[in-house]
C-alpha positions in Angstrom: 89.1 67.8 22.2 86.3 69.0 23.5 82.8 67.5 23.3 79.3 68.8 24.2 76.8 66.5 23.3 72.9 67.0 23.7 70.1 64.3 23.1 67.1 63.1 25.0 67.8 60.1 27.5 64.0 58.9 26.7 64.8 58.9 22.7 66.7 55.1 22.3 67.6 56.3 18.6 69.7 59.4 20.3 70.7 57.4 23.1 72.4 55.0 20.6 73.9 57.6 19.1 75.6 59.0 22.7 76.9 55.4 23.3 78.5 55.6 19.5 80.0 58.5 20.0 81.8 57.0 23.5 82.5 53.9 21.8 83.9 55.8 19.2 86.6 58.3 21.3 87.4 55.0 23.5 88.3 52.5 20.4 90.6 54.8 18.6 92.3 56.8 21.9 91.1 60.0 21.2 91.6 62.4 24.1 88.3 64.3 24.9 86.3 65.9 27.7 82.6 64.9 26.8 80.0 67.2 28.4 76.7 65.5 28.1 73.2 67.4 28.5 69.9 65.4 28.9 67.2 67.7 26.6 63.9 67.3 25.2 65.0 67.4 21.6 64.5 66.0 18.4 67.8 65.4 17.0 71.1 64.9 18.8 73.5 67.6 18.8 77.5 68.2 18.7 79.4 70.7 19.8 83.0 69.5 19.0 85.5 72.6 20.1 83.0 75.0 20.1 81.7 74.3 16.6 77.9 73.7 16.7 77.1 70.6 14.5 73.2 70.2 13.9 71.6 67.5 11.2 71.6 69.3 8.1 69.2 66.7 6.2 66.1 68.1 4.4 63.2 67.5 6.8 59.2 66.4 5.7 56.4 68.9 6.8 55.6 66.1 8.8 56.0 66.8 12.7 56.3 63.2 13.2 59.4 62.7 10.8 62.8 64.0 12.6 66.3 63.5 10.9 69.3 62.2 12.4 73.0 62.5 12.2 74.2 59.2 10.5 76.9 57.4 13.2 79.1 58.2 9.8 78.2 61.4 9.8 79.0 61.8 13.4 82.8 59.9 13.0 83.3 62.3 10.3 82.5 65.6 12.2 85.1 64.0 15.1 87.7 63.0 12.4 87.2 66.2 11.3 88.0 67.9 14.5 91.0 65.3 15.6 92.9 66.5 12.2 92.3 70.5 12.8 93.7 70.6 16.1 
C-alpha cells in the first residue's frame, strides 16, 4: 500500500493525525510505503494508492473554522484500501 500523506508540521491537530496514521499501519502490520510532505494546509490529506482522499465535511463561511478527517474516518479510508488490494 501506498501512502502519501500531507499536513502542516506547525498544525499539532494534523501532526496528531500523521502520528495516528503510523501508529495505525504499525499496530495492525500493514505493509505500506508512507510518503510524507510538510505543506501549509488546512486540512490533512491522503493519498492511499493513488486515490486522493480530502475532508468531505460541510465547512462554515468562517475562514477561521477548518474541518478535519476524524482518526475513524482516516482507519476507514486505510481499511478501505487494505481490503481492495
Amino acid at each position: 500500500m501506498d501512502i502519501n500523506l500531507i499536513y502542516s508540521k506547525k498544525d499539532p491537530k494534523q501532526a496528531e493525525t500523521r502520528d495516528f496514521v503510523y501508529q495505525y499501519i504499525e499496530d495492525r502490520g500493514i505493509l505500506a510505503h508512507i510518503i510524507e510532505t510538510d505543506e501549509p494546509v488546512d486540512s490533512p490529506k491522503l493519498i492511499i494508492n493513488g486515490l486522493q482522499y480530502t475532508n468531505q465535511c460541510d465547512r462554515t463561511k468562517s475562514a477561521q473554522s477548518t474541518a478535519y478527517p476524524s482518526k475513524s474516518d482516516v482507519a476507514e479510508l486505510i481499511e478501505q484500501q487494505i481490503w481492495c488490494v
